[in-house]
N, C-alpha and C positions, 0 to 999 in steps of 0.2 A: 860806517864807523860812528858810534856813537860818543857824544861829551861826554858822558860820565864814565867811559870805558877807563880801565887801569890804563893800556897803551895809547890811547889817545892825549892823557893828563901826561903820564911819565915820560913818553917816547915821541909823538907826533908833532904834540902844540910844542917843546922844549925845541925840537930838531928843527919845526920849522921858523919858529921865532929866531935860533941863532943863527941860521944860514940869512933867512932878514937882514938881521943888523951886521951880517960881514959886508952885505954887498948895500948898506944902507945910505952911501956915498951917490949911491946911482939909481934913477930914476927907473928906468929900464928894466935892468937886472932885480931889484925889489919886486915889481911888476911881475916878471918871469917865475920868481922864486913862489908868488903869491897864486901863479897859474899850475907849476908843478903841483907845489902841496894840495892845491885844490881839487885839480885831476885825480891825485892818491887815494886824496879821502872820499870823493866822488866815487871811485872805481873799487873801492875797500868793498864796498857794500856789492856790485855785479858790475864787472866793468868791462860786459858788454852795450849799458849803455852810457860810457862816455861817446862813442859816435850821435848819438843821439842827442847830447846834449852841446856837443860838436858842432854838430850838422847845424841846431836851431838859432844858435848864435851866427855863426858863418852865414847861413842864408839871409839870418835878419839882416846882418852889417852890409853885405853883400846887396841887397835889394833896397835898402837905404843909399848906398851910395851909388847904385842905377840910377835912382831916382832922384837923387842930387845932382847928377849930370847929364840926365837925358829930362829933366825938367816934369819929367810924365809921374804923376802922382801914385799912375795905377800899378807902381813895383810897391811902393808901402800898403797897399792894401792887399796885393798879394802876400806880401810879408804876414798882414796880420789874419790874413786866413791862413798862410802855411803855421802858424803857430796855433789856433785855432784848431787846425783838422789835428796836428799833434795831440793834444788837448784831450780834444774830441776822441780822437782813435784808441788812445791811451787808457782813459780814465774812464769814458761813459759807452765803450763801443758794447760792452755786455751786458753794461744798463738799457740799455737802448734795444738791443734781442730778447730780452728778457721783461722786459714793460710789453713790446710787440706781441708778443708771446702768448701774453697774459691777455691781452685785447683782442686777440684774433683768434683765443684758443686752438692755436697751433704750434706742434713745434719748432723750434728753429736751434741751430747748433751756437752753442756758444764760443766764444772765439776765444779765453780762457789767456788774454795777456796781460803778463804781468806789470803792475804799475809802476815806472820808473819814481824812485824819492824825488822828491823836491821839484816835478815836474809844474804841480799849479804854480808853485812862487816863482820858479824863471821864466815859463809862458807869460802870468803877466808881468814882468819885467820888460820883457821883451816887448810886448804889445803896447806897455805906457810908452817906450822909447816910439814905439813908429809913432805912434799918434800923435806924439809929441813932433814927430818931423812932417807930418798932414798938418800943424798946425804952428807950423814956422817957430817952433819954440825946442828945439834941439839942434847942436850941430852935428855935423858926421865927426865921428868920434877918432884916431888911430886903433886898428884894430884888438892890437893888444892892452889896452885899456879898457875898449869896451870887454873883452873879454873879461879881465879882473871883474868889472862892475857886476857882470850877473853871475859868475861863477865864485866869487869869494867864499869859500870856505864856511866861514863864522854865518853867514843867512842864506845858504844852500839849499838848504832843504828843509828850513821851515821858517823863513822868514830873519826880521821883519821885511816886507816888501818894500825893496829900495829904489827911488828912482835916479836915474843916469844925475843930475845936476846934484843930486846928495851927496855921491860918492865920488865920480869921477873927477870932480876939479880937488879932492882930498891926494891922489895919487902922488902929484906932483910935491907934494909938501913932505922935508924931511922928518921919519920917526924922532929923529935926535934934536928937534928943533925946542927950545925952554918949553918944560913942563914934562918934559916927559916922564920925571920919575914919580909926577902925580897918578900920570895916566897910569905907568905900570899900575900902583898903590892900586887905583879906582878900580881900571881893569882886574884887578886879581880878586878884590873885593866882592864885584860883582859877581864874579866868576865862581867863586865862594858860595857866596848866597841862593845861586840859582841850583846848582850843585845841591845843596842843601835842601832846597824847598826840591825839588825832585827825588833825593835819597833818600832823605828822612821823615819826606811827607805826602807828596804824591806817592812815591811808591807804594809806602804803605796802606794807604787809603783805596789802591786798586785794587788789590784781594780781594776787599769787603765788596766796593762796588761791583764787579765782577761778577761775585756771587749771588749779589741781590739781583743781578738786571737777567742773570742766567737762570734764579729761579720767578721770575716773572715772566719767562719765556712758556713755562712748564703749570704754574700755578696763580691765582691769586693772590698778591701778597697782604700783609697785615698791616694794620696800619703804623708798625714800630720798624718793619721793616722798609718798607717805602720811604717813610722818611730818611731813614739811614741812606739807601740807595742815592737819592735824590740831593740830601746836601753833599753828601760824598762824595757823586761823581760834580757836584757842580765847583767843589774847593781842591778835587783831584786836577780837574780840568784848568780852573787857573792857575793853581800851582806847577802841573805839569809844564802849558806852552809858558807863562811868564819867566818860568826857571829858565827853559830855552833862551827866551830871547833874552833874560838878562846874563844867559854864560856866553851868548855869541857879541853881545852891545859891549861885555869884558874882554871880550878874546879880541876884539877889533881894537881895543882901546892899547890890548898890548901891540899891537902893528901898527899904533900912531890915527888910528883913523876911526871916525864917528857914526854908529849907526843912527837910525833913527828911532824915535819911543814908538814903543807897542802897546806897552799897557797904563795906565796912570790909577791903578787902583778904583775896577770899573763896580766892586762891590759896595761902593758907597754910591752911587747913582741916586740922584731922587726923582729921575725921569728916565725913558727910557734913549731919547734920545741921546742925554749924560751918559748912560751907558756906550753906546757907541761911538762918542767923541772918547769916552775911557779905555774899552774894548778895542784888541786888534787893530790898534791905531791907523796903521797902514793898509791894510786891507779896508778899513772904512773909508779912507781920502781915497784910494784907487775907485772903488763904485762911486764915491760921489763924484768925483772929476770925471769920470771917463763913460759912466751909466746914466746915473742918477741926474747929473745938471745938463746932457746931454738930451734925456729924455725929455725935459722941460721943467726937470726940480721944483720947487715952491712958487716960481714965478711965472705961471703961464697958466695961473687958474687951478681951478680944486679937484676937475676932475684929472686934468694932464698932472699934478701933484700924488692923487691917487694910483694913477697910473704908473705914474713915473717911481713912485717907492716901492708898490706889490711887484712890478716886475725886478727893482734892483733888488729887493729881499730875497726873492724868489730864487734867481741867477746865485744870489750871494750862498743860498743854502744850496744850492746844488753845486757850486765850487768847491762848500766843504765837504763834500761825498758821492758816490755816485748812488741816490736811496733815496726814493720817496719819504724816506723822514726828512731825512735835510729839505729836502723841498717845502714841506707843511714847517717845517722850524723856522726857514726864511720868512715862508708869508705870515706865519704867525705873526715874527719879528715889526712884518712889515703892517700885517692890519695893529699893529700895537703902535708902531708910532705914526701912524692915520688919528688912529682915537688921541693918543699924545696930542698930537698938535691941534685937535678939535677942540681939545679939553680946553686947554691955554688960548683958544679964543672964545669962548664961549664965557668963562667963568673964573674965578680967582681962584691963584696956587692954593693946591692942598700943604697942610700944617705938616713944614718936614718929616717928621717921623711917619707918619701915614702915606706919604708919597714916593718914602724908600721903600717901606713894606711893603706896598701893592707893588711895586717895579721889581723888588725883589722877587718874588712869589711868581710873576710872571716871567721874569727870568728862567728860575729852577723849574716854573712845567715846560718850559722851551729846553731844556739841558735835559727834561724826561726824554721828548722830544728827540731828540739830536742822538742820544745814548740809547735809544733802545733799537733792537731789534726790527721793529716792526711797528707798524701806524696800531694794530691791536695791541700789542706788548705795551705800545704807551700807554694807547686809554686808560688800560687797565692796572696802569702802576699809577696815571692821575684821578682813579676812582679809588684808588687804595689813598692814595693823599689826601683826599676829601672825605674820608668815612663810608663810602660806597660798603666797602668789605667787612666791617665791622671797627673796631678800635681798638682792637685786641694789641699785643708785642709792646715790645719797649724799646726806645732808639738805644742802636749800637753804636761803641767804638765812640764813648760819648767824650774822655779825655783827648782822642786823638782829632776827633771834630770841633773843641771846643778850641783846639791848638791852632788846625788850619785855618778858621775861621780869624782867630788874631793876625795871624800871619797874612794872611789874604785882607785884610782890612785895614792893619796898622802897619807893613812894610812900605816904608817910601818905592815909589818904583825907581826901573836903574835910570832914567833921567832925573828924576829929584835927588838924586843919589850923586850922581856926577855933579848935578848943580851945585851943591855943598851943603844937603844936607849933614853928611857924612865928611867928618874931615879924618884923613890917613892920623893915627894916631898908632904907637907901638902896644899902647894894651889893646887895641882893637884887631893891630896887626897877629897877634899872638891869640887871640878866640879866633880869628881867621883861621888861621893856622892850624889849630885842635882840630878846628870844626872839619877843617880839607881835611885831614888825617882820617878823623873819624868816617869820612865818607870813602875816602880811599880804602879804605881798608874792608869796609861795608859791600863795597861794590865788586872786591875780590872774593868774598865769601857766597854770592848766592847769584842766582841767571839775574839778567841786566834786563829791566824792562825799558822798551824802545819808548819813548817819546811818542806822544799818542797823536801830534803831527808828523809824525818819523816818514811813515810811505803814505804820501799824500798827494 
């Protein structure tokens, strides 16, 4: 089921927020009601794999509290290999026949299963919590709360990546308790906004990008086309996930409870590393805590520092896909903030404006990277960006890019939002309002396109 669906806005999120606040007396029954609807929309999309997603919670809880009472460590490591092999079986097992394949020049059958949604974000969900109980910093949870925690609806299936001590001590606390008619206000707002930047802007930005990256499959592109391609898909792509997570950071805020920030407006970055404290917020503290300072992070010397960043890059682009692109995008990522931090000891800050550009530009051949096809499909769309092909064409869709580009750089994200930047106001309330109309109505006229983290 998708956010921007007609039935999910009119019939789902209404139905399940009222049943909410009847049983909103009761700690428990909120709980339950928050486990139903989630199941629903879980199971909306195939729901032959709610056992699946059944199963990996029950096991985790299940092998956590083994290992709470027989003292023996080695049920949470099983735990976080049974999540691991899911992972693993799921997402990369035809990556995995298909690289072999190619290396051995031989054939091998493909195993051709399909990818459960939201499987990377509750895998590692799941795996912070064990590690967290390997390192004496979680407790055993009541079942049906740890449930809630990684099945919540609103960051299911694409984030943001929530840990157990964000979420779980919020259950307990009544939706009715002062403020609440903020939150609705905030939450609806948000919910608005993200709504919007995926109806009226992502969406439309896909077309174009589409068609550029499917004719760079085919041809060399020109140099007016390339560029289109390239900011397009890099202002589709943050508009796209940030829409997400600022309608699920609203959706939660209607049910009384707090996600965590995912984006903080990573287009202004004047390092690369700024990008990634901006960037995926949550997805970046999970490899830092659990990879990256593990491996021996900054502090264990230059080479364990090198090591320790190409491998979490590395991992981190292969999370986002199963494709030798994402892999080269990772370690791009990662030999980019190697030089990052060479730079900054070697020599003094580059003069802001020159510091964003280069980071910027390196960003967008990493998003060639990431969106194309193929490790050749890229080259050859960042030989078209650099005049390789000539310089011919002229960039497209130049009002609709000049738009995302404001939006992607001048919207506060939905934590600066919450903060105060934004105070509930009734004329604000009321272009809110237009604004949902106008998208409701948009989204019943033509096919819904999924969230480009949708089956991930």
């Amino acid at each position: 089921m998708l956010f921007q669906s007609q039935f999910f806005i009119l019939v789902f999120l209404p139905a399940s927020l009222l049943a909410y606040y009847l049983v909103a007396a009761s700690a428990p029954r909120r709980q339950w009601v928050l486990i139903a609807a989630s199941l629903f929309f879980y199971g909306w999309w195939d729901v032959r794999f709610i056992p699946l997603l059944l199963g990996q919670i029950g096991a985790t809880w299940v092998l956590a509290l083994l290992a709470a009472r027989t003292n023996r460590r080695a049920f949470l490591i099983v735990g976080i290999c049974v999540n691991l092999i899911s992972l693993g079986t799921f997402k990369y097992l035809d990556f995995a026949l298909k690289s072999l394949a190619a290396v051995t020049a031989t054939t091998l059958p493909h195993a051709n299963i399909i990818l459960p949604i939201g499987i990377s974000f509750f895998s590692f969900q799941l795996i912070s919590y064990l590690v967290d109980r390997l390192r004496d910093d979680a407790p055993i949870y009541p079942f049906r709360q740890f449930a809630v925690f990684v099945m919540l609806f609103p960051h299911l299936i694409a984030g943001p990546i929530v840990r157990h001590n964000e979420l779980i001590p919020q259950f307990a606390e009544d939706p009715r308790r002062p403020g609440l008619w903020q939150r609705v206000s905030i939450g609806l707002m948000l919910f608005t906004l993200g709504f919007a930047k995926k109806v009226l802007l992502g969406d439309m930005l896909a077309g174009t990008v589409n068609t550029v990256f499917a004719n760079a499959g085919t041809r060399p592109l020109d140099f007016g086309e390339a560029w289109t391609g390239a900011l397009g898909f890099s202002f589709q792509l943050f508009l796209d996930f940030s829409a997400y997570t600022e309608m699920a950071i609203g959706m939660a805020l209607l049910f009384g409870l707090l996600l965590p920030e995912n984006f903080r407006r990573p287009y202004l970055a004047r390092d690369l590393s700024d990008f990634w404290r901006r960037w995926h917020i949550s997805l970046s503290r999970f490899m830092r805590d659990y990879l990256y300072i593990p491996l021996g992070g900054s502090r264990a010397g230059r080479v364990r520092y090198v090591l320790a960043a190409m491998i979490t890059m590395g991992l981190c682009g292969l999370w986002h896909g199963a494709g030798w692109t994402y892999v080269v995008w990772g370690l791009w990522h990662g030999a980019g903030l190697v030089v990052c931090r060479a730079w900054k000891s070697v020599t003094r800050p580059m003069p802001g404006v020159l510091a964003w550009a280069i980071t910027m530009l390196f960003v967008l051949a990493g998003w060639v990277l990431f969106r194309a096809s193929d490790i050749g499909t890229a080259l050859s769309i960042l030989g078209s960006l650099g005049g390789l092909h000539g310089f011919a064409g002229r960039l497209q869709e130049i009002p609709l890019l000049i738009i995302a580009a404001a939006v992607s750089v001048l919207v506060p994200s939905a934590h600066e939002i919450k903060g105060g930047i934004l105070r509930p106001q009734p004329r604000l309330a009321t272009i809110a309002a237009i604004v949902a109309l106008i998208c409701i109505f948009r989204v019943g006229k033509e096919e819904l396109v999924p969230f480009i983290y949708f089956q991930f």
